[in-house]
N, C-alpha and C positions, 0 to 999 in steps of 0.2 A: 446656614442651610440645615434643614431637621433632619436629622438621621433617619425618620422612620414615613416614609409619606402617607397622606392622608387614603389613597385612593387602595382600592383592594385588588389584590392581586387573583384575576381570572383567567383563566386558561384558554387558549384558544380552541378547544374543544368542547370547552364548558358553556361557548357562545353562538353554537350554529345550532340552528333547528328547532324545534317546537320544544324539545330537553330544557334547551341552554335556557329561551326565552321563561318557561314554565319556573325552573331556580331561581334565577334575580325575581321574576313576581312575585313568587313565594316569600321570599326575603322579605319584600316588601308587605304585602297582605295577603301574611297566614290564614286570616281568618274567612275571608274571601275565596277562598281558590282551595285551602284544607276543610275547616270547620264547617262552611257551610253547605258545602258537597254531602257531608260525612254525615250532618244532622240530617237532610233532603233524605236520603238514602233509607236512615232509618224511618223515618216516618213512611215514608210511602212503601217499605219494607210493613211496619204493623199495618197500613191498611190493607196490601196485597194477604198478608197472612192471617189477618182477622177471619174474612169469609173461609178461608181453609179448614183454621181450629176449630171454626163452625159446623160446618161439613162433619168431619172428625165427630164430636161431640154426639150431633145429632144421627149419624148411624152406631154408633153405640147405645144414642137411647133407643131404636130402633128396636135392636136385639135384646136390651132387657127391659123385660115388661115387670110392672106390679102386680103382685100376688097377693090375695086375701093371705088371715093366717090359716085358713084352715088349708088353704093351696100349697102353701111354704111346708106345710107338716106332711103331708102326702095323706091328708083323708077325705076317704070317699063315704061315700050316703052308705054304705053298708060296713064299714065300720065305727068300732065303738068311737065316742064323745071321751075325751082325757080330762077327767076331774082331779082338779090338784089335791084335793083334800080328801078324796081317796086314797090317791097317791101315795102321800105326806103318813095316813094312817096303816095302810099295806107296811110303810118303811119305816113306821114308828113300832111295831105289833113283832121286828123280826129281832131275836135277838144279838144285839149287836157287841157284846162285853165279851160273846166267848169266841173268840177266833184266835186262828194262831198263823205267826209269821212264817211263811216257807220262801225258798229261795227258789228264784227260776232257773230251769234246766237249759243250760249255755251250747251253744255247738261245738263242736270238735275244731279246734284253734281258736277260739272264740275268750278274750281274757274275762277272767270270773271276778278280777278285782281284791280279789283275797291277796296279801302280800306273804 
């Protein structure tokens, strides 16, 4: 006689009702009754959420429109046109060798960083 019998030891509460039945199937096919629940789920999860992120997307392109550059820069027909090359010469013309370092004035509790 074997010491250890072949058959598995189930509880008798482990065996009534939709529970008990649901575990032994399981046992049997995981993948049937887990996996392929779980894959279902997700896919019809992305199709439910597709049209949504949709939605989403397209009221925010709603709200931001494209803008010329001159719209982006805030100019109007009565002011001046920005030549870079004006610019560039305005700020090539100032002299820029003589300056001198000062420090900014801190507030009262405010640490200055000096040790």
């Amino acid at each position: 006689m074997p010491t250890f019998t072949s058959k598995k030891y189930r509880p008798a509460s482990a065996s009534r009702g939709v529970e008990g039945w649901y575990r032994v199937a399981l046992q049997r096919h995981p993948f049937l009754l887990f996996g392929l629940p779980f894959i279902t789920i997700m896919v019809a999860g992305s199709f439910v959420l597709t049209p949504a992120t949709a939605l989403r997307y397209e009221k925010y392109d709603r709200k931001v429109k494209q803008m010329s550059k001159e719209e982006a820069m805030g100019l109007g027909k009565d002011r001046r046109k920005v030549d870079m090359r004006e610019e560039y010469y305005k700020l090539a013309a100032k002299d820029l060798d003589d300056w001198e370092q000062r420090r900014v004035k801190r507030l009262p509790g405010e640490p200055d960083g000096i040790l």
